[in-house]
KEPA-885164 format. One line per field, with one value per atom (N, C-alpha, C): residue number from 1; atom name; x, y, z. Coordinates in steps of 0.05 Angstrom, whole numbers, plus 5000, padded with zeros to 4 digits. Layout:
nr	(NUM/...)
atom	(CA/...)
c1	(X/...)
c2	(Y/...)
c3	(Z/...)
This chain:
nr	(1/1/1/2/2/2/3/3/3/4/4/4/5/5/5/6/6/6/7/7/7/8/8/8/9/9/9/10/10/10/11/11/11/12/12/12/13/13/13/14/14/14/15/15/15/16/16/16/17/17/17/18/18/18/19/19/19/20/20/20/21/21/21/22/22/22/23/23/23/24/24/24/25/25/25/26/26/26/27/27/27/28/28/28/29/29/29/30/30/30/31/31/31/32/32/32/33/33/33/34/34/34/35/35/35/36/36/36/37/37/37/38/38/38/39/39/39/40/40/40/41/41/41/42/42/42/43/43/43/44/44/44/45/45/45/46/46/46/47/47/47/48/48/48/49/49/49/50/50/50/51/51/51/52/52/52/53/53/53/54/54/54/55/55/55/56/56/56/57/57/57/58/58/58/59/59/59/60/60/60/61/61/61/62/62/62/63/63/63/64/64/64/65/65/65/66/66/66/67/67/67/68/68/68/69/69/69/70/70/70/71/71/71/72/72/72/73/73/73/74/74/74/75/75/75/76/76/76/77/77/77/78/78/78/79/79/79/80/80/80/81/81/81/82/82/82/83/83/83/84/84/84/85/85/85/86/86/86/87/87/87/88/88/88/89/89/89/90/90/90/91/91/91/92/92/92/93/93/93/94/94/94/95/95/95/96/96/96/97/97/97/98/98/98/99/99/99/100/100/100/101/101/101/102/102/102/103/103/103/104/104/104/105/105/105/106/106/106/107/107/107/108/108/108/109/109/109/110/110/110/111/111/111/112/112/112/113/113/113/114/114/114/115/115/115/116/116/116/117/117/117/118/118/118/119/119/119/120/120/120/121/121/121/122/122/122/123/123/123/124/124/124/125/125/125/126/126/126/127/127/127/128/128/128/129/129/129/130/130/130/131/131/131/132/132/132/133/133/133/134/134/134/135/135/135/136/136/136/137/137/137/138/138/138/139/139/139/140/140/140/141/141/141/142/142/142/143/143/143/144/144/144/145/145/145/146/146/146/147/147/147/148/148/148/149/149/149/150/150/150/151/151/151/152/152/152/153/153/153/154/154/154/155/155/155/156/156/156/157/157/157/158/158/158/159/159/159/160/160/160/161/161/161/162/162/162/163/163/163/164/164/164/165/165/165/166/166/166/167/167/167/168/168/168/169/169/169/170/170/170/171/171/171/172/172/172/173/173/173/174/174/174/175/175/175/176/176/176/177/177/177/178/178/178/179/179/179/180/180/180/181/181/181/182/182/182/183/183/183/184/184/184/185/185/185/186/186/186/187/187/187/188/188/188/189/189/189/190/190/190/191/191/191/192/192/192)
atom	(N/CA/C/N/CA/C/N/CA/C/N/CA/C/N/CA/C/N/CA/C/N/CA/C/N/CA/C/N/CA/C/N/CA/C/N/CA/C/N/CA/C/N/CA/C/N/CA/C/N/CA/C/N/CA/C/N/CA/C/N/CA/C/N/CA/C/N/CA/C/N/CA/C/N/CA/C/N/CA/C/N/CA/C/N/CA/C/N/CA/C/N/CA/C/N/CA/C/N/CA/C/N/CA/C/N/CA/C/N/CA/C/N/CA/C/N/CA/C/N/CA/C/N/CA/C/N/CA/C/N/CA/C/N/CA/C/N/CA/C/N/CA/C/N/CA/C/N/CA/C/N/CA/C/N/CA/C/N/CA/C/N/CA/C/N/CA/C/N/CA/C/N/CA/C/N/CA/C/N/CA/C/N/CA/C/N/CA/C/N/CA/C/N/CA/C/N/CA/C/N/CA/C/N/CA/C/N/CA/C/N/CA/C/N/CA/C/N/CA/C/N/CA/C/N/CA/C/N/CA/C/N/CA/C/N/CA/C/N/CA/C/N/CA/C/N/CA/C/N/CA/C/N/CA/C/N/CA/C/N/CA/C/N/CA/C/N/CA/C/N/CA/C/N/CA/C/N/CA/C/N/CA/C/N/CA/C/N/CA/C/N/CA/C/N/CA/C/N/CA/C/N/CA/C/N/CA/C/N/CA/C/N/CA/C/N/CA/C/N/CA/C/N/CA/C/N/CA/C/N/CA/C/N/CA/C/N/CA/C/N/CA/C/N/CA/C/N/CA/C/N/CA/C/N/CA/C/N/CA/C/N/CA/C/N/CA/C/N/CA/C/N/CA/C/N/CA/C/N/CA/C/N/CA/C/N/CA/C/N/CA/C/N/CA/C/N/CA/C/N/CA/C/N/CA/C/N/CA/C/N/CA/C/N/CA/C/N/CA/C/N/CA/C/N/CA/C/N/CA/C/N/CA/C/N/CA/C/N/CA/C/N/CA/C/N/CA/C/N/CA/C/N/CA/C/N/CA/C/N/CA/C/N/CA/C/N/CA/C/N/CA/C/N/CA/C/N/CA/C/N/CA/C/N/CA/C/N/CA/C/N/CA/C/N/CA/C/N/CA/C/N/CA/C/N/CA/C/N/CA/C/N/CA/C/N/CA/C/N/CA/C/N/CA/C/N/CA/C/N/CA/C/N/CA/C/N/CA/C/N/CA/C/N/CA/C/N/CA/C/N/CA/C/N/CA/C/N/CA/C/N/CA/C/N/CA/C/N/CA/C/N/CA/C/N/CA/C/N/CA/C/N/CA/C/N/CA/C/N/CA/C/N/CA/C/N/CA/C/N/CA/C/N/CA/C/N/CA/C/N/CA/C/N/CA/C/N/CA/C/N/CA/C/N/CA/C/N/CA/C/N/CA/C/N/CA/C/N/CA/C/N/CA/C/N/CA/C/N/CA/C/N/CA/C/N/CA/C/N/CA/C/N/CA/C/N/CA/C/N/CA/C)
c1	(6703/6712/6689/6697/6676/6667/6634/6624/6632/6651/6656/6681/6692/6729/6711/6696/6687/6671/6658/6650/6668/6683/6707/6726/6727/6751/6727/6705/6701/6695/6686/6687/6712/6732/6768/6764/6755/6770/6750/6717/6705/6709/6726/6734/6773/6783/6808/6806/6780/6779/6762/6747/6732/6763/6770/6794/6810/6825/6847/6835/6811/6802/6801/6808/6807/6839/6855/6873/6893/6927/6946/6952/6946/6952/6983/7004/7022/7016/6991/6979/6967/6949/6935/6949/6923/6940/6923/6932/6911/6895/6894/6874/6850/6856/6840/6818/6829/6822/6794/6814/6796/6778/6771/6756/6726/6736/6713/6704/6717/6711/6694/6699/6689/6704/6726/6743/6767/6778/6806/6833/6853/6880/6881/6879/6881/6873/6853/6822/6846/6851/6865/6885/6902/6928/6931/6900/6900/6890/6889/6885/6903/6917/6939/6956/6980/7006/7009/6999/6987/6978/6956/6942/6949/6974/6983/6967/6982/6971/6944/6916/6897/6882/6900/6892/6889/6919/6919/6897/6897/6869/6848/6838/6807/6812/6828/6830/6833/6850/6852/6820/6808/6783/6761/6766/6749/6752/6788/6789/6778/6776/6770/6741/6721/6694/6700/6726/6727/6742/6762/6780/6749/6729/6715/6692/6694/6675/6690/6718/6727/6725/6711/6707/6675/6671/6652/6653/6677/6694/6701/6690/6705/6724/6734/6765/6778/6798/6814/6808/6804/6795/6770/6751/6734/6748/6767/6771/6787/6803/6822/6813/6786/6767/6751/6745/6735/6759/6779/6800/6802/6817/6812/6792/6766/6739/6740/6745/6748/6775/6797/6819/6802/6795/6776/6766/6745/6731/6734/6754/6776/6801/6796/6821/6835/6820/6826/6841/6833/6853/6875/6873/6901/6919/6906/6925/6940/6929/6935/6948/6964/6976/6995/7003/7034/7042/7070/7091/7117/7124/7103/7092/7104/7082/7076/7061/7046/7057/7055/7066/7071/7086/7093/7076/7061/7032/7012/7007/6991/6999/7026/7026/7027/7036/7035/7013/6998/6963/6959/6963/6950/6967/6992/7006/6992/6995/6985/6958/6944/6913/6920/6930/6941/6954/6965/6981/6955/6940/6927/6900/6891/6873/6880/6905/6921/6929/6937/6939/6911/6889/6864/6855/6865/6858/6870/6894/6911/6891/6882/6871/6846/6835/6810/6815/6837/6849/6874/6883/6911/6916/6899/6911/6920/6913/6937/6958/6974/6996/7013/7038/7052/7067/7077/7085/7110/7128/7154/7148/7130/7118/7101/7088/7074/7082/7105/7124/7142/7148/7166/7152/7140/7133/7148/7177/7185/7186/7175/7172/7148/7124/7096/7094/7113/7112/7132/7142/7160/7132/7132/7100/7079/7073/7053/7062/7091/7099/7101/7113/7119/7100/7077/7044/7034/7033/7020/7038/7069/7083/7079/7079/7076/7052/7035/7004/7000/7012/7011/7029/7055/7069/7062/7036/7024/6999/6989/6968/6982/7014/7021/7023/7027/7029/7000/6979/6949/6945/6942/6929/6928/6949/6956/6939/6935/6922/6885/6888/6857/6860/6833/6819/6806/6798/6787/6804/6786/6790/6790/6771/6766/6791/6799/6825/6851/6851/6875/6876/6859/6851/6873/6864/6870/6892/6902/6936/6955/6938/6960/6952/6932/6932/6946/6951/6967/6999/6999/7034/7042/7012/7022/7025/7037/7042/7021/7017/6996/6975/7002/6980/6973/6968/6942/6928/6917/6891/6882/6890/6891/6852/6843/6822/6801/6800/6776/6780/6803/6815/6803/6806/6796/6766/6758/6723/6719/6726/6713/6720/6735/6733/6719/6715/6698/6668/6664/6635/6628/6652/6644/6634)
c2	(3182/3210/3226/3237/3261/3275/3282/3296/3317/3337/3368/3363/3344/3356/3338/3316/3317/3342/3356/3382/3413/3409/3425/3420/3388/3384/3386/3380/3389/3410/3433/3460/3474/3460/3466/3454/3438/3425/3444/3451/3469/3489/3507/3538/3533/3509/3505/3505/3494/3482/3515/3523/3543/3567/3573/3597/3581/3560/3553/3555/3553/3554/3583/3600/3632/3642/3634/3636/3622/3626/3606/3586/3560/3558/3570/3569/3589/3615/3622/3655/3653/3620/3631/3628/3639/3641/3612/3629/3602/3618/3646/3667/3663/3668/3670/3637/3615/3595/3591/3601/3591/3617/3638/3659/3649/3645/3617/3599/3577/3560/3566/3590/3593/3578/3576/3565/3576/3574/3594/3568/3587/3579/3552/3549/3530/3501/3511/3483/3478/3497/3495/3475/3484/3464/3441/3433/3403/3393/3396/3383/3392/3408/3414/3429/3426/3449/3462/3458/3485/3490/3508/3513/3490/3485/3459/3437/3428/3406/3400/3417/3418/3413/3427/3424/3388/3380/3360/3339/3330/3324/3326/3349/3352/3337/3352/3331/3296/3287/3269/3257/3263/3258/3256/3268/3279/3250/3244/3220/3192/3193/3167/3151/3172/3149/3144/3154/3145/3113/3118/3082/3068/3081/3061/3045/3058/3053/3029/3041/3023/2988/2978/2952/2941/2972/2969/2980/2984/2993/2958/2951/2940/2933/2959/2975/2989/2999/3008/3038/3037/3069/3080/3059/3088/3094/3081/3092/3114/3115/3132/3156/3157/3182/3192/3176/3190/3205/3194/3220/3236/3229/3263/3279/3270/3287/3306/3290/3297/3327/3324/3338/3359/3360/3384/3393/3373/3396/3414/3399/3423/3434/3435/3449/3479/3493/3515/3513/3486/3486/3469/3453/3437/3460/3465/3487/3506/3515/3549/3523/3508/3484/3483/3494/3479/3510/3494/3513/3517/3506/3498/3473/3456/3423/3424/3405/3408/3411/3431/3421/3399/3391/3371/3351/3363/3347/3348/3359/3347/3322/3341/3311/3287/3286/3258/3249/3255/3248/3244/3254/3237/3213/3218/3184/3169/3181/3147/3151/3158/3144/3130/3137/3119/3094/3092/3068/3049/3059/3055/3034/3056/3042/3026/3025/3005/2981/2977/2955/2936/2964/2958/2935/2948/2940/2910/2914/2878/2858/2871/2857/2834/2861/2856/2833/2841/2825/2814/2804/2787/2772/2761/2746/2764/2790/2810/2819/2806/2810/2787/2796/2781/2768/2740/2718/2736/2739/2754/2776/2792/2815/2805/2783/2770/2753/2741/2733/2745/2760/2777/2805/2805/2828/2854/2851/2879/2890/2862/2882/2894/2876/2888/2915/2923/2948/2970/2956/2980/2983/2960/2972/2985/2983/3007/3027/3038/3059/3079/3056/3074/3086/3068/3073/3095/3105/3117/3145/3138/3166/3177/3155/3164/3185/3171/3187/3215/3223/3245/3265/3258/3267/3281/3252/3255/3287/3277/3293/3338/3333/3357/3363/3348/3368/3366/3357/3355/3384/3377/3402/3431/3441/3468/3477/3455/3467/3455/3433/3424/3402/3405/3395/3370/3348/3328/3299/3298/3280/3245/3256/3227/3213/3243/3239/3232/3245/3252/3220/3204/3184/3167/3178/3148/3156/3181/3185/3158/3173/3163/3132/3125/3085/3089/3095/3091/3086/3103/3104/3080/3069/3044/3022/3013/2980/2969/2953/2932/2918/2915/2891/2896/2930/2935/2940/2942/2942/2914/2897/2863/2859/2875/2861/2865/2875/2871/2855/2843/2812/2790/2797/2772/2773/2799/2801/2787/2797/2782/2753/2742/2717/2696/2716/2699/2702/2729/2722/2709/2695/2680/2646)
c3	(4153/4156/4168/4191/4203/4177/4188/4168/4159/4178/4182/4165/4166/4152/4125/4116/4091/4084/4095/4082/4076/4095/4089/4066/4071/4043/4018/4017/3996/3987/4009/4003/3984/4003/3992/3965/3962/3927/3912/3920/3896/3894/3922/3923/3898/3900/3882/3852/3853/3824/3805/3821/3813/3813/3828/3824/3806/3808/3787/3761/3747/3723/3703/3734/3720/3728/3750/3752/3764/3745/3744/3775/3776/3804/3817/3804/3819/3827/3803/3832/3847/3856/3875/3902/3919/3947/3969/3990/4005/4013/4022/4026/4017/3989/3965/3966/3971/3967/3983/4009/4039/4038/4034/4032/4015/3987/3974/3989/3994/4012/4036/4044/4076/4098/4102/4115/4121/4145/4168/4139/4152/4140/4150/4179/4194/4175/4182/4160/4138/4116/4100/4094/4113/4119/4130/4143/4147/4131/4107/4083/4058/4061/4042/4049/4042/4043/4031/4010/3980/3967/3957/3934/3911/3905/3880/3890/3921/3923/3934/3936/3941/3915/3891/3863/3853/3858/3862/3869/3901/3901/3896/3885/3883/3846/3831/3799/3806/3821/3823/3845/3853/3863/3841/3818/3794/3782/3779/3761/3777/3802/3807/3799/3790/3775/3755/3738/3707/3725/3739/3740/3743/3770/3772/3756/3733/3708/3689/3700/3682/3678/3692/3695/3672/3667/3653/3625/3621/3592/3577/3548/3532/3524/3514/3506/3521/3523/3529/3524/3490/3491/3501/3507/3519/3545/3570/3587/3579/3559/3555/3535/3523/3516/3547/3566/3587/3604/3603/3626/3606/3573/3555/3555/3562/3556/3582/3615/3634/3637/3618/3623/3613/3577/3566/3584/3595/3611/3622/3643/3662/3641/3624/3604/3612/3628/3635/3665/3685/3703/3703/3682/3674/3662/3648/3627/3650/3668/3694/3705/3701/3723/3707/3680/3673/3671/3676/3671/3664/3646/3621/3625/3643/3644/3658/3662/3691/3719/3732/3763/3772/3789/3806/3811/3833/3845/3826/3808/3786/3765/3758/3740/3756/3787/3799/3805/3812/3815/3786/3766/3741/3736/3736/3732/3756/3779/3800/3790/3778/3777/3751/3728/3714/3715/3729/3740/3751/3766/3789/3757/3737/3728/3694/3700/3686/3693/3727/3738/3735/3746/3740/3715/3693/3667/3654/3672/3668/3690/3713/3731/3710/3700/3688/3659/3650/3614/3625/3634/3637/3620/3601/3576/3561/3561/3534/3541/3570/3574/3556/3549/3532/3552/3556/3578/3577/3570/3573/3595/3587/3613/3639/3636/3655/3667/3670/3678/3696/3683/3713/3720/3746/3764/3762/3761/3755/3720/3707/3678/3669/3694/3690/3701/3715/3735/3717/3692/3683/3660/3651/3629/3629/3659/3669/3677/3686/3682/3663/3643/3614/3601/3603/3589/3604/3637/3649/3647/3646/3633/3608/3593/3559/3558/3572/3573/3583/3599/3621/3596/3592/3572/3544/3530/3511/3515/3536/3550/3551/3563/3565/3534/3512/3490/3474/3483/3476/3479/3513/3529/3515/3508/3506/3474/3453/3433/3444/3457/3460/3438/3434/3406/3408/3394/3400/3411/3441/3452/3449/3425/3417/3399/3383/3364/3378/3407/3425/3436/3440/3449/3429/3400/3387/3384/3379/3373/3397/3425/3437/3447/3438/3442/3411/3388/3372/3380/3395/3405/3419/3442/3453/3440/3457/3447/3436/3416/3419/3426/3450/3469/3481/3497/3515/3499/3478/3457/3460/3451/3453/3459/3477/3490/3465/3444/3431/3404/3404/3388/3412/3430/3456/3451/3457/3466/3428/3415/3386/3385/3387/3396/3411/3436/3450/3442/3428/3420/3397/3375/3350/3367)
């Protein structure tokens, strides 16, 4: 990527992320955005069609060092205490993003990175797939759906009181299945 539209787009995601945190992304404008930024409408729009979906990318740019850590996660839950710790953080621009749930382009950028570091996570553990699910391709693709919806879902009724991530974590690996937990019955195994 040319250096100029990488410094622009990231101008754009810190002038989005900085306004969405004080106000609702349905108020802002692109005015407003690109004025922060230092950047024409023009600039703007070759990187987004709207304030939502500018929001969009720059959160979903946020989540991509948690997937990429994840290879260096144990469990399951620390990846899934680092995107809750990550949402807190930004708790004030997730929160100015629902309405009451999250927008459109937000909630889809958090399911595809979900999806994205769940596929991840079978890549990495494939023995805690249950042969019935590992077996057929379209039931491994409904299981990572359901998990990466459940989550986003779980996440919209987190969000709005807060509170601890670490707790929010275990509620909702509580809700899942089983057998994506599986890997620290494996990892203890293999180290007896």
């Amino acid at each position: 990527m040319d250096a100029r539209v990488r410094r622009s787009r990231d101008a754009l995601r810190a002038a989005v992320l900085e306004a969405a945190a004080v106000t609702p992304i349905a108020q802002l404008t692109v005015s407003q955005i690109c004025q922060s930024a230092g950047v024409t409408r023009d600039t703007f729009y070759r990187h987004a069609a709207a304030p939502v979906e500018l929001l969009a990318d720059a959160l979903e740019a946020e989540l991509e060092p948690i997937l990429a850590d994840m290879p260096a996660t144990r469990v399951l839950d620390e990846s899934e205490r680092a995107l809750l710790t990550h949402i807190q953080q930004r708790a004030a621009v997730y929160r100015g993003a629902m309405q009451p749930l999250l927008a459109a382009p937000i909630r889809f950028a958090l399911d595809a990175a979900l999806r994205r570091g769940l596929r991840l996570w079978l890549q990495l553990h494939p023995d805690i797939v249950p042969d019935a699910i590992a077996a057929d391709p379209a039931a491994l693709r409904i299981a990572i759906a359901y998990s990466a919806a459940g989550t986003v879902g779980a996440i919209e009724e987190w969000l709005p009181d807060g509170g601890d991530p670490d707790r929010a974590a275990e509620m909702i690996l509580a809700a899942s299945p089983q057998w994506w937990r599986a890997t620290s019955a494996i990892e203890e195994r293999k180290q007896s």
